[in-house]
C-alpha positions as CSV (number, residue, x, y, z in Angstrom):
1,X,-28.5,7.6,6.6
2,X,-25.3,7.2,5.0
3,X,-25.4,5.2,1.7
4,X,-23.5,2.1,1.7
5,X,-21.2,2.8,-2.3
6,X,-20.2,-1.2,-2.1
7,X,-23.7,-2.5,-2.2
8,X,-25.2,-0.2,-4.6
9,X,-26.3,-1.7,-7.9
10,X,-27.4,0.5,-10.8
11,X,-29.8,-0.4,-13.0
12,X,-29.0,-0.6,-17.0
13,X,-32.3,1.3,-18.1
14,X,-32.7,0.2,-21.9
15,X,-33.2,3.0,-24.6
16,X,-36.2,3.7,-26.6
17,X,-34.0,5.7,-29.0
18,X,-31.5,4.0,-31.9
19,X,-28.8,6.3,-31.0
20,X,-28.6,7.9,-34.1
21,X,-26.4,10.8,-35.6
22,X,-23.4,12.0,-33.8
23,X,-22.6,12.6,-30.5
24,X,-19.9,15.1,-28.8
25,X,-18.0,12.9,-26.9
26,X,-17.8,9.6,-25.5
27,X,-16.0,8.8,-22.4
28,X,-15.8,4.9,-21.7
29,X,-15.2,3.7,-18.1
30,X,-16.9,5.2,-15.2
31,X,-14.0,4.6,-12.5
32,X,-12.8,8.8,-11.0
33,X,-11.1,9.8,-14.2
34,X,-13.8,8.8,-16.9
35,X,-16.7,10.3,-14.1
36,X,-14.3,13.8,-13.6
37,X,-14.2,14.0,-17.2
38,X,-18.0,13.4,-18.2
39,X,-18.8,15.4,-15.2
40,X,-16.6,19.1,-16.2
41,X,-18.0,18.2,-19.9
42,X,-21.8,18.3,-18.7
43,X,-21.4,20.9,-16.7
44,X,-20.4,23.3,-19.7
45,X,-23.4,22.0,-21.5
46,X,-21.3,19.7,-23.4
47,X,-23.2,16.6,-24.0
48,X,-21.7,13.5,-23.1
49,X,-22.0,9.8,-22.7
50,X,-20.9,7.9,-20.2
51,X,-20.2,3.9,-20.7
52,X,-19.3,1.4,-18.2
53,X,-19.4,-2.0,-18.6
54,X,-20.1,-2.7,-15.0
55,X,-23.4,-1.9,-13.0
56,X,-21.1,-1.2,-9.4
57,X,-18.4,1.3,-8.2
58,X,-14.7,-0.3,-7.5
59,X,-14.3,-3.3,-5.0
60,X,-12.0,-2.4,-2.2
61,X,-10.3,0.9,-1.3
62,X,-7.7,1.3,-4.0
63,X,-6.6,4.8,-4.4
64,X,-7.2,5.9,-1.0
65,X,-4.7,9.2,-1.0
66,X,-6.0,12.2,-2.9
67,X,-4.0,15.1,-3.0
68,X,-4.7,19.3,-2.3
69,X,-5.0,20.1,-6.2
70,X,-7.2,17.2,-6.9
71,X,-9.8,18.3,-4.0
72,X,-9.6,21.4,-5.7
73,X,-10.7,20.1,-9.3
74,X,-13.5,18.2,-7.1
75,X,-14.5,21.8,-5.7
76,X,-14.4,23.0,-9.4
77,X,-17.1,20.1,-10.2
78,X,-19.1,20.4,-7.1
79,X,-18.2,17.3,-4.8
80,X,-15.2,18.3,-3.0
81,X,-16.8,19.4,0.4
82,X,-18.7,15.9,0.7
83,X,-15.3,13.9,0.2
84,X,-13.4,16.4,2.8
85,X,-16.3,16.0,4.8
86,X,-15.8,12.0,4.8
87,X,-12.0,11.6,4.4
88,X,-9.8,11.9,7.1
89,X,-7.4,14.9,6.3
90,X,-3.4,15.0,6.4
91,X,-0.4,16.8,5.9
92,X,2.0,14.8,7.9
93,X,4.7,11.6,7.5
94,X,6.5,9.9,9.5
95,X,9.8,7.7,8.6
96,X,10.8,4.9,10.9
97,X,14.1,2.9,10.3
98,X,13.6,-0.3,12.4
99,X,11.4,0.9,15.3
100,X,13.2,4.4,15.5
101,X,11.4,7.4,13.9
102,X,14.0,9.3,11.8
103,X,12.2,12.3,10.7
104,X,9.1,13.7,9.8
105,X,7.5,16.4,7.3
106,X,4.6,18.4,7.5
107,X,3.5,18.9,3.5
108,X,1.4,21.9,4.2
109,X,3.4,23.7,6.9
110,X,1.8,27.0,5.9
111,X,-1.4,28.5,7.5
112,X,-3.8,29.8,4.8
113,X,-5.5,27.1,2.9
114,X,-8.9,25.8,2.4
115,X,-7.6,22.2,2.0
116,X,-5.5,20.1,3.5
117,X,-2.3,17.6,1.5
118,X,-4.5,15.0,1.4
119,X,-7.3,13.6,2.4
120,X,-7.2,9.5,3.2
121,X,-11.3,8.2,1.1
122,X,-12.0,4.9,-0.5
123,X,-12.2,5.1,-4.2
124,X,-15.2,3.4,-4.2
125,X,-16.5,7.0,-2.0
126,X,-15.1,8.9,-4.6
127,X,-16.7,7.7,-6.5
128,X,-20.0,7.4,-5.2
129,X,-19.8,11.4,-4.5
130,X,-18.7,11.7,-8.3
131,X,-21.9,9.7,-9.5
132,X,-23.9,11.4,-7.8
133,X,-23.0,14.3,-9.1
134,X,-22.9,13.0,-12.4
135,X,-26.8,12.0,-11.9
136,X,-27.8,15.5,-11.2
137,X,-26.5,16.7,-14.8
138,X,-29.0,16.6,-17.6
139,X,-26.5,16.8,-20.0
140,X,-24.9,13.8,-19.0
141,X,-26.1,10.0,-19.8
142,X,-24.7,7.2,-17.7
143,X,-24.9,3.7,-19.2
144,X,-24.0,1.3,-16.6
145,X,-23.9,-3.1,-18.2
146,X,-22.6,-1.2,-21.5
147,X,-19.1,-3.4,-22.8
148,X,-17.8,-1.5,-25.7
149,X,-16.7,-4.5,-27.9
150,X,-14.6,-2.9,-31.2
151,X,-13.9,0.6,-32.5
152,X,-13.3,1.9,-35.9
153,X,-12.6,6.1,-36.5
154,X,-12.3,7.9,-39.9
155,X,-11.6,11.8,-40.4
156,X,-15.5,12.5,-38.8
157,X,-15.4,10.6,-36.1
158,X,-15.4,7.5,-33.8
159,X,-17.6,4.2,-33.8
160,X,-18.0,2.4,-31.2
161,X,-19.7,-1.1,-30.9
162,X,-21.6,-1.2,-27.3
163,X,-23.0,-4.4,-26.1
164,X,-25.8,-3.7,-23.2
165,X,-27.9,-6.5,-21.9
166,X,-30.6,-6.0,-24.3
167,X,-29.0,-5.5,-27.8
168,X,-25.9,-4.6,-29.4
169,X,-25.6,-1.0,-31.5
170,X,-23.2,1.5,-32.9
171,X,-22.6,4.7,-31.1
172,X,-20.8,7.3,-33.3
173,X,-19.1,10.4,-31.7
174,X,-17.5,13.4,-32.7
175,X,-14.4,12.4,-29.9
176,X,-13.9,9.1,-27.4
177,X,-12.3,9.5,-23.8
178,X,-10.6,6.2,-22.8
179,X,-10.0,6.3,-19.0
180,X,-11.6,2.6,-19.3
181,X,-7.9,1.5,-17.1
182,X,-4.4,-0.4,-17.2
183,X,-6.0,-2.8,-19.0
184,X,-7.7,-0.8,-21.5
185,X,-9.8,-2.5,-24.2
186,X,-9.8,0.8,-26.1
187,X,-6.1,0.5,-26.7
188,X,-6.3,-2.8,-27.8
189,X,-8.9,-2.2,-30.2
190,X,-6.3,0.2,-31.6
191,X,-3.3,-1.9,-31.8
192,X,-1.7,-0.1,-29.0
193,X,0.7,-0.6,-25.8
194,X,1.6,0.6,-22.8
195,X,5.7,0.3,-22.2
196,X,8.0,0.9,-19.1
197,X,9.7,-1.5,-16.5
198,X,8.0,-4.0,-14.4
199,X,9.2,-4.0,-10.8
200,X,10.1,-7.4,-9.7
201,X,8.5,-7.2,-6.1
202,X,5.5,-8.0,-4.6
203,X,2.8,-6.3,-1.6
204,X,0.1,-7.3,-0.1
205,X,-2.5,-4.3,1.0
206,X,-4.6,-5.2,3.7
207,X,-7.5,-2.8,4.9
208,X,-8.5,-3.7,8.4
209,X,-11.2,-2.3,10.9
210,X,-10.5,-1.9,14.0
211,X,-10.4,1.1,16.7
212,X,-6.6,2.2,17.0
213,X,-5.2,5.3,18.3
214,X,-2.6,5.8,15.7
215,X,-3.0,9.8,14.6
216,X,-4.3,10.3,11.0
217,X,-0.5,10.5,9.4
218,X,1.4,8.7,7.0
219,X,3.6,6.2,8.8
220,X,6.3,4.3,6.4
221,X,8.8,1.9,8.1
222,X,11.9,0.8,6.8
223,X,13.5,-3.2,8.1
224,X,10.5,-3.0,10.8
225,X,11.1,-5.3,13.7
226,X,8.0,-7.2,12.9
227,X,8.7,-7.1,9.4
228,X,12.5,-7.7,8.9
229,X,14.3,-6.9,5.8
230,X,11.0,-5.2,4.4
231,X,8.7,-2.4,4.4
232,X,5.4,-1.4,5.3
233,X,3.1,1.8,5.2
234,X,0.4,2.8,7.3
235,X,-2.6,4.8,6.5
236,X,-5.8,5.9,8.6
237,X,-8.9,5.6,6.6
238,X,-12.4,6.5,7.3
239,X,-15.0,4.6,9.6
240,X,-12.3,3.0,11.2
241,X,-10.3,1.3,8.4
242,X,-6.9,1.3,8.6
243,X,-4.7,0.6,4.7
244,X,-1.8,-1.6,6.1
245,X,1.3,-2.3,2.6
246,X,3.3,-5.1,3.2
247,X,6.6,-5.8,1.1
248,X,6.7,-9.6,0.7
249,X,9.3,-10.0,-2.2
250,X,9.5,-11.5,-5.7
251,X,9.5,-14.8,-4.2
252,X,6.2,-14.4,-2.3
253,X,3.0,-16.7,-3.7
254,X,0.4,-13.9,-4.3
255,X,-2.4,-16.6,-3.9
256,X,-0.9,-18.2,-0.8
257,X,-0.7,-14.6,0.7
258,X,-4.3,-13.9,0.6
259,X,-5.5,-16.4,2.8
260,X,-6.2,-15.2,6.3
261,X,-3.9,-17.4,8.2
262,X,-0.5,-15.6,5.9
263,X,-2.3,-12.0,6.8
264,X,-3.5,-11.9,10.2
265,X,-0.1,-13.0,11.9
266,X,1.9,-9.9,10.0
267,X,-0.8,-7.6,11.2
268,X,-0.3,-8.8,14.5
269,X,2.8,-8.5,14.2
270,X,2.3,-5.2,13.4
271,X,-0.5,-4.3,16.3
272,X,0.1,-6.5,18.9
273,X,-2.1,-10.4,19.2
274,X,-4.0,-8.1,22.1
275,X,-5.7,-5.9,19.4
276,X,-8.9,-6.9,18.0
277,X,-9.1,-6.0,13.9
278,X,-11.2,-7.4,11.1
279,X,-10.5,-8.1,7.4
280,X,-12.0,-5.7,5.0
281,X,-10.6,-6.4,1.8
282,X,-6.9,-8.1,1.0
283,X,-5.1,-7.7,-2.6
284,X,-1.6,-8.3,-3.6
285,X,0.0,-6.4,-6.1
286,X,3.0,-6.1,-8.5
287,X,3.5,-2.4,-10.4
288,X,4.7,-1.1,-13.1
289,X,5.7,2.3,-14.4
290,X,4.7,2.8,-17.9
291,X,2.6,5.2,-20.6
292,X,1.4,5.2,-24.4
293,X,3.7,7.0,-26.7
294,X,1.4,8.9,-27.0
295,X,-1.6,10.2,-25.6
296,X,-3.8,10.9,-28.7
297,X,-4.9,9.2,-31.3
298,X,-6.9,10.8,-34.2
299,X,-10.1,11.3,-32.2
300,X,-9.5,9.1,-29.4
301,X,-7.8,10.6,-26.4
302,X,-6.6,8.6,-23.3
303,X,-6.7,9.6,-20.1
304,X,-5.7,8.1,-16.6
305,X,-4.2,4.3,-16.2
306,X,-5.4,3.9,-19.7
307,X,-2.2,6.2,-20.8
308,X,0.0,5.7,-18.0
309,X,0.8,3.3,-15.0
310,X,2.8,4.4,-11.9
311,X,3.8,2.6,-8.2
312,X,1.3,3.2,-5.6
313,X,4.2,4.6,-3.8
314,X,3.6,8.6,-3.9
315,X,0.0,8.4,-4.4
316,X,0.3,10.0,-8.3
317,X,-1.8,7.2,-9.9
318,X,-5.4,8.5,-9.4
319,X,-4.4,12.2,-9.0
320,X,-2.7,12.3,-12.0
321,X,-5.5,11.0,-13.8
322,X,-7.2,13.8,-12.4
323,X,-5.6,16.1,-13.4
324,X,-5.6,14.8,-16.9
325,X,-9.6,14.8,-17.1
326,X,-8.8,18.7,-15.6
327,X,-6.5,19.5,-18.6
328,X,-8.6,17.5,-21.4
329,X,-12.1,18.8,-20.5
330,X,-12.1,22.7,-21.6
331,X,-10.2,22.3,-24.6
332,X,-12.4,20.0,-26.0
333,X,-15.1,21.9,-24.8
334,X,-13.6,24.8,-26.5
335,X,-13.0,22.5,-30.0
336,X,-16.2,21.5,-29.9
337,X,-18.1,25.5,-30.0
338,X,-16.0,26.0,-32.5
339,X,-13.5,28.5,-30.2
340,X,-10.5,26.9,-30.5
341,X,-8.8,24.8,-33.6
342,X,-8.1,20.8,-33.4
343,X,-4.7,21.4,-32.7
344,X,-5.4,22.5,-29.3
345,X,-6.3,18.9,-28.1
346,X,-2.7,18.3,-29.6
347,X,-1.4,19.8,-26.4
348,X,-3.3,18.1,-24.1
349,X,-1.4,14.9,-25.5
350,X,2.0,17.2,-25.0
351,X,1.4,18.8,-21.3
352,X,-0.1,15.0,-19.7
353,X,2.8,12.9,-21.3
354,X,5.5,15.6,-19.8
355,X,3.7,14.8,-16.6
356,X,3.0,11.4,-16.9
357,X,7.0,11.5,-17.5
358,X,7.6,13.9,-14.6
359,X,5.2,11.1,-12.6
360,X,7.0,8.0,-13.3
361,X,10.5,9.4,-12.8
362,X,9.2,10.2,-9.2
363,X,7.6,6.6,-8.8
364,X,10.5,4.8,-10.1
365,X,13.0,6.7,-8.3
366,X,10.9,5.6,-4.8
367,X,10.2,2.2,-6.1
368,X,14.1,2.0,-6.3
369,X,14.9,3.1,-3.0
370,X,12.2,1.1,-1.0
371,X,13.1,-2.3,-2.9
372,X,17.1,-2.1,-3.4
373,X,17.7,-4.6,-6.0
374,X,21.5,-5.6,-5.3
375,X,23.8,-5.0,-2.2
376,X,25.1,-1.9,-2.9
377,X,21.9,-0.2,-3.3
378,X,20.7,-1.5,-0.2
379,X,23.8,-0.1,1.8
380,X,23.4,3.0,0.2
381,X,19.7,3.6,1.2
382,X,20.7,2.2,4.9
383,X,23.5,4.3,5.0
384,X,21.6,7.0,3.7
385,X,18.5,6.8,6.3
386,X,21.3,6.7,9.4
387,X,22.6,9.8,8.0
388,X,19.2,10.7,8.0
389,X,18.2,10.9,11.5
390,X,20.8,13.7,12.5
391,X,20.9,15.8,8.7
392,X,18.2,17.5,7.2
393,X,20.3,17.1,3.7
394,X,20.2,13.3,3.8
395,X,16.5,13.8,4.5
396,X,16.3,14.8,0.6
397,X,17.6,11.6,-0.4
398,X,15.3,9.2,1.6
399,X,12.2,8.3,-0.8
400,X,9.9,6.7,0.7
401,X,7.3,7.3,-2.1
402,X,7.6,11.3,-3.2
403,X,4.1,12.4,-2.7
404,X,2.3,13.5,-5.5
405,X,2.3,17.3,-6.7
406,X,0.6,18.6,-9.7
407,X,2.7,19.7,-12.8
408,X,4.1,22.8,-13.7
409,X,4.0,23.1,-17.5
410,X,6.9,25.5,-18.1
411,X,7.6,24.6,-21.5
412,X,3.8,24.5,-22.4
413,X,3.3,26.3,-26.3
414,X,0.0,27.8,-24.3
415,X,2.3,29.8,-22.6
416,X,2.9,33.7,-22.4
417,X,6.6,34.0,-21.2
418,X,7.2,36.9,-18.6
419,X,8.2,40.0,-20.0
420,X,9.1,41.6,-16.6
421,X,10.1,39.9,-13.7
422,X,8.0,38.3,-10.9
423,X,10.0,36.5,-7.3
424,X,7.1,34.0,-7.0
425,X,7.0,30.3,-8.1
426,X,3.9,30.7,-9.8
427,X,5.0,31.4,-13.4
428,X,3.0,30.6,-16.4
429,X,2.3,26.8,-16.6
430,X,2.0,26.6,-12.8
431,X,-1.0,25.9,-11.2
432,X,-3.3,29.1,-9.3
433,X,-2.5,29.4,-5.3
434,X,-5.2,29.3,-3.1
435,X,-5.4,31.6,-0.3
436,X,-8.5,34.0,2.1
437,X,-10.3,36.4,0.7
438,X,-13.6,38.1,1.3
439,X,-16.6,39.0,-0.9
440,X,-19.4,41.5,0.1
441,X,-17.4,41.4,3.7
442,X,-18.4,37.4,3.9
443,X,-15.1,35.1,4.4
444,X,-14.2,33.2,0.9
445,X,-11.5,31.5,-1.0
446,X,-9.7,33.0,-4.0
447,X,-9.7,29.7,-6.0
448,X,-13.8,28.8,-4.8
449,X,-14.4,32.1,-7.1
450,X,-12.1,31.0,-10.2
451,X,-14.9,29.8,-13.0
452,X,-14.7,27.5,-16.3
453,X,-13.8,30.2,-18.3
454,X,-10.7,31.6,-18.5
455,X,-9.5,34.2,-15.4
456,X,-8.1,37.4,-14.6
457,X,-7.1,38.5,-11.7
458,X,-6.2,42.0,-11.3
459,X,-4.4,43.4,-7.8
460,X,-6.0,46.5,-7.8
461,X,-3.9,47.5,-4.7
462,X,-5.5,50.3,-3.2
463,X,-6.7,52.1,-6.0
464,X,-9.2,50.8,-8.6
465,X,-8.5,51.9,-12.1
466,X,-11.8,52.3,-13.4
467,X,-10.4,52.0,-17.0
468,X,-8.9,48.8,-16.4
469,X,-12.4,47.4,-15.1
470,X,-14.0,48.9,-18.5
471,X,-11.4,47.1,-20.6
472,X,-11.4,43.7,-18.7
473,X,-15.7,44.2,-19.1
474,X,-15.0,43.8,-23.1
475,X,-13.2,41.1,-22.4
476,X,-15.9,38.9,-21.0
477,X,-17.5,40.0,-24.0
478,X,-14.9,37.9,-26.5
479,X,-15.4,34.8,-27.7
480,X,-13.5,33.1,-25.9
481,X,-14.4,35.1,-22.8
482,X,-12.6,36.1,-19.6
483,X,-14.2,36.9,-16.1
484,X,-12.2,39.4,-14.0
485,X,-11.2,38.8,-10.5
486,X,-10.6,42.1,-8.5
487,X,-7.9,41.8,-5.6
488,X,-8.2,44.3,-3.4
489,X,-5.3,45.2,-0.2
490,X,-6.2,44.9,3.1
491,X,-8.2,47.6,4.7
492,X,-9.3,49.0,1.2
493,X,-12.7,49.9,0.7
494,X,-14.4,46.9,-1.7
495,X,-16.9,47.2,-4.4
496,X,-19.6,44.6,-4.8
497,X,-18.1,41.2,-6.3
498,X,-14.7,42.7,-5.2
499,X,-12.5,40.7,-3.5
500,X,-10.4,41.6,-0.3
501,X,-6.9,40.0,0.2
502,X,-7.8,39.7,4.0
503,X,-4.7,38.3,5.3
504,X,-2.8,39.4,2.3
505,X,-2.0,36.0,1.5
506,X,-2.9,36.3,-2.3
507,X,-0.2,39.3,-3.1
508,X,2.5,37.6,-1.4
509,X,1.9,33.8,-3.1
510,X,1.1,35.7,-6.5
511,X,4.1,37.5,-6.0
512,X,2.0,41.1,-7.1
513,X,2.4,44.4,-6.8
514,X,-0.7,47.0,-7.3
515,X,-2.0,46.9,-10.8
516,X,-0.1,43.1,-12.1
517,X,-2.3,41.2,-13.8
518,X,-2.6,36.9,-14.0
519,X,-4.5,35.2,-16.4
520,X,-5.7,31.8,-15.6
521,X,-6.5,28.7,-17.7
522,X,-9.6,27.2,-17.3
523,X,-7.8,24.7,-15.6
524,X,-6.5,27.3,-13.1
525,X,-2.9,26.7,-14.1
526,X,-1.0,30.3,-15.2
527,X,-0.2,31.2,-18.3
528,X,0.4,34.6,-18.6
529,X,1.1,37.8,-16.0
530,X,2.4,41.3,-16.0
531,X,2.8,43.5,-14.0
532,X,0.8,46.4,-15.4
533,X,-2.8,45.6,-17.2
534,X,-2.4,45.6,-21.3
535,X,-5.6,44.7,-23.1
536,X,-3.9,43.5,-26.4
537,X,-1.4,41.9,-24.5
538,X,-4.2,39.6,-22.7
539,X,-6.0,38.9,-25.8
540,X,-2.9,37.9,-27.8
541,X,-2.4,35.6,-24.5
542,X,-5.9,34.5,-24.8
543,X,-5.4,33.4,-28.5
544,X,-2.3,31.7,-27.5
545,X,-3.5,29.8,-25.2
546,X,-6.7,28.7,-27.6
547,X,-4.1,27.6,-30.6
548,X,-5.9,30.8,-32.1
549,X,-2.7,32.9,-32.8
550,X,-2.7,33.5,-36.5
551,X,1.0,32.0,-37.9
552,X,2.7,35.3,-39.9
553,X,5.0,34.6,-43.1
């Protein structure tokens, strides 16, 4: 039987321990970011604690669009078949000006991948999946009815003041993860803010059951008929739940819009007084984009809408926060062995606030187009969706919420720049591309078989230099160790563990010839290739990469 997420209660279970000494890492709020984060800590034997001062996942769907790199972090932590499993997968949109489709887009037009654009799932599923997971690590302790009420750090470390139901006590910890929101007491508690520009428009998001034969795409309309001189998205969800955005303007009362009788005649509107739909959950919004300065703070790192805020519109709020827990978690992991110095948490601060940047550029640039503030804007977007229905270039221009891709940190310090040229996108700072393989002649996927640690991958080509394999061998030997992925062609004999480029899908999107060489991040971004195997070279890449490169006079 399939477990119900919004009715589940947990219990606070009170501790027979005083919490003394000092722990690794703290990560307060238990919403996707804080659980991804505590989750990739635990899993590398990182011991963590987990506060929320809550004792029940998210009301309502919220972020509902999760994109292809994010399922892939979930695969990384061990969740992301039972949220594919349960969302409903997309990859195309559809723009409608009035009741006339102008376009569409496919966002995955490309055979070859293990996951789809997106996948439409409740955040409260995500969740769920997510704290399950989470419940299955030893290393990791969930505190559920746990407020943290002040802060103070010093040069060692963080304490935090918890209130639980049964007592109040100090927590100390080597390092705190805030991903405790938008409206994060953590910041507070440090005397910091958020800035950016508030958008002066209003939308209500309705989620309504009901049995509709709408495909599973992303539908936006521009000045519907049943919604003049605004906007509204559709989205499929799962067990029949559809996400309906109206645009209701500044003006709009967002208490008077919640009641039933404002909401049920613009979905009718919408689907027709025939259709028969029920009310899941109703919320009106107002966004903002905005960030930190920074996202570090001595010994306090934020992470998610704790250091950034951006429109629903593109679906980069939740993935984004992601993919910060994805960047944050193996440096500190590294840090806190001893592998890697302080300063490399310093560039997880520098790589999430170029893409929270990167983020609300995007956002604010859609927000812009779907609420035209003055006259001339609006002529310009209509203009520029008429155009848009006969020319692909005017199709470049119409933003109806740029849907969210993960970063390419080009100008990351963790980089090794190319010394010999490469005709692939996937330069250092980009993240891996997935694609078929085969191990031991059973069908696989080249990023299902990238570990925590850091990766190469050689393209062996045809022929297997057995040196190469001795050298890369030491290698997982270092310190800071690296497994070796072997890429065979197509037709080529494997070894055991080998892997066979069956549709040779991995040369072409890595660009290789026989004998390159990538090295991957624990993160599975790049940052560093050649095109012929160099064992100094990789380790100096290595120690760049860890902030371990030794600074020369």
């Amino acid at each position: 039987m399939e477990t119900d997420f919004q009715q589940r209660v947990f219990e606070y279970r009170p501790r027979e321990d005083n919490d003394e000494g000092i722990h690794p890492v703290v990560v307060v709020g238990a919403g996707p970011i804080g659980l991804a984060t505590a989750i990739d800590l635990a899993r590398q034997q990182i011991p963590v604690i987990l506060l929320d001062d809550d004792n029940r996942l998210s009301n309502g769907s919220r972020a509902i669009c999760f994109a292809k790199r994010t399922l892939e972090i979930f695969d990384r932590l061990g969740c992301g078949d039972s949220m594919v499993k349960k969302g409903v997968s997309w990859n195309v949109g559809r723009v409608f000006m009035g009741n006339e489709q102008i376009y569409s887009f496919d966002l995955l037009p490309e055979q070859g991948h293990e996951r789809p654009a997106f996948i439409n799932l409740q955040q409260y599923y995500v969740e769920g999946y997510l704290q399950e997971r989470a419940q299955k690590l030893p290393s990791l302790d969930l505190r559920w009815s746990s407020r943290v009420t002040g802060l103070t750090q010093n040069a060692d470390g963080v304490t935090l003041t918890v209130s639980a139901p049964d007592r109040e006590y100090a927590l100390r910890a080597q390092y705190v993860v805030a991903a405790d929101g938008g409206r994060s007491a953590i910041r507070g508690f440090l005397g910091l803010e958020s800035k950016g520009r508030v958008f002066q428009d209003r939308f209500l998001i309705a989620d309504v059951k009901m049995t509709a034969e709408f495909p599973s795409e992303r539908w936006f309309w521009f000045d519907p008929p049943f919604h003049r001189g605004q906007s509204v998205l559709l989205h499929r969800q799962p067990d029949d739940v559809w996400r309906i955005d109206f645009q209701l303007g500044w003006d709009a009362d967002p208490v008077a819009e919640r009641a039933p009788e404002r909401v049920i005649p613009r979905i009718q509107a919408l689907l027709g007084k025939e259709v028969d739909f029920t009310l899941e959950w109703v919320s009106i919004y107002t966004f903002c984009c905005l960030r930190m300065d920074k996202f570090r703070h001595g010994r306090v790192l934020f992470a998610g809408d704790s250091a950034h805020g951006v429109s629903p519109f593109g679906a980069r709020g939740a993935n984004s926060g992601v993919q910060d827990a994805d960047n944050l978690a193996w440096k500190l992991r590294l840090v806190l062995q001893g592998k890697a110095p302080d300063a490399l948490l310093d560039t997880y601060g520098s790589e999430r606030e170029y893409a929270a940047d990167e983020n609300i550029l995007n956002s604010t640039r859609a927000t812009d187009f779907i609420t035209p503030k003055s006259a001339v804007s609006r002529l310009f977007r209509d203009a520029t969706l008429q155009l848009a229905r006969d020319h692909a270039f005017a199709r470049k221009m119409v933003n109806s919420g740029r849907l969210s891709l993960p970063s390419v940190y080009s100008d990351s310090l963790l980089n090794t720049p190319d010394v010999q040229p490469f005709a692939t996108a996937l330069r250092p700072g980009a993240p891996a591309a997935d694609a078929p393989v085969a191990i031991d002649g059973a069908p696989d996927w080249l990023l299902r078989r990238v570990g925590d640690d850091f990766t190469g991958i050689y393209f062996a080509g045809s022929h297997i230099d057995a040196e190469v394999l001795r050298r890369c061998a030491c290698l997982a030997e270092a310190d800071v160790p690296m497994r070796t992925l072997v890429v065979v062609a197509p037709g080529t004999s494997a070894g055991p563990g080998m892997l066979a480029d069956t549709e040779g899908l991995v040369r072409q999107r890595y660009g290789a010839q026989p004998g390159s060489f990538y090295l991957l991040r624990p993160d599975q971004h790049v940052c560093a290739r050649w095109r012929e195997f160099d064992e100094t070279a990789v380790r100096q890449a290595i120690a760049r990469a860890t902030c371990n490169v030794k600074e020369t006079a």
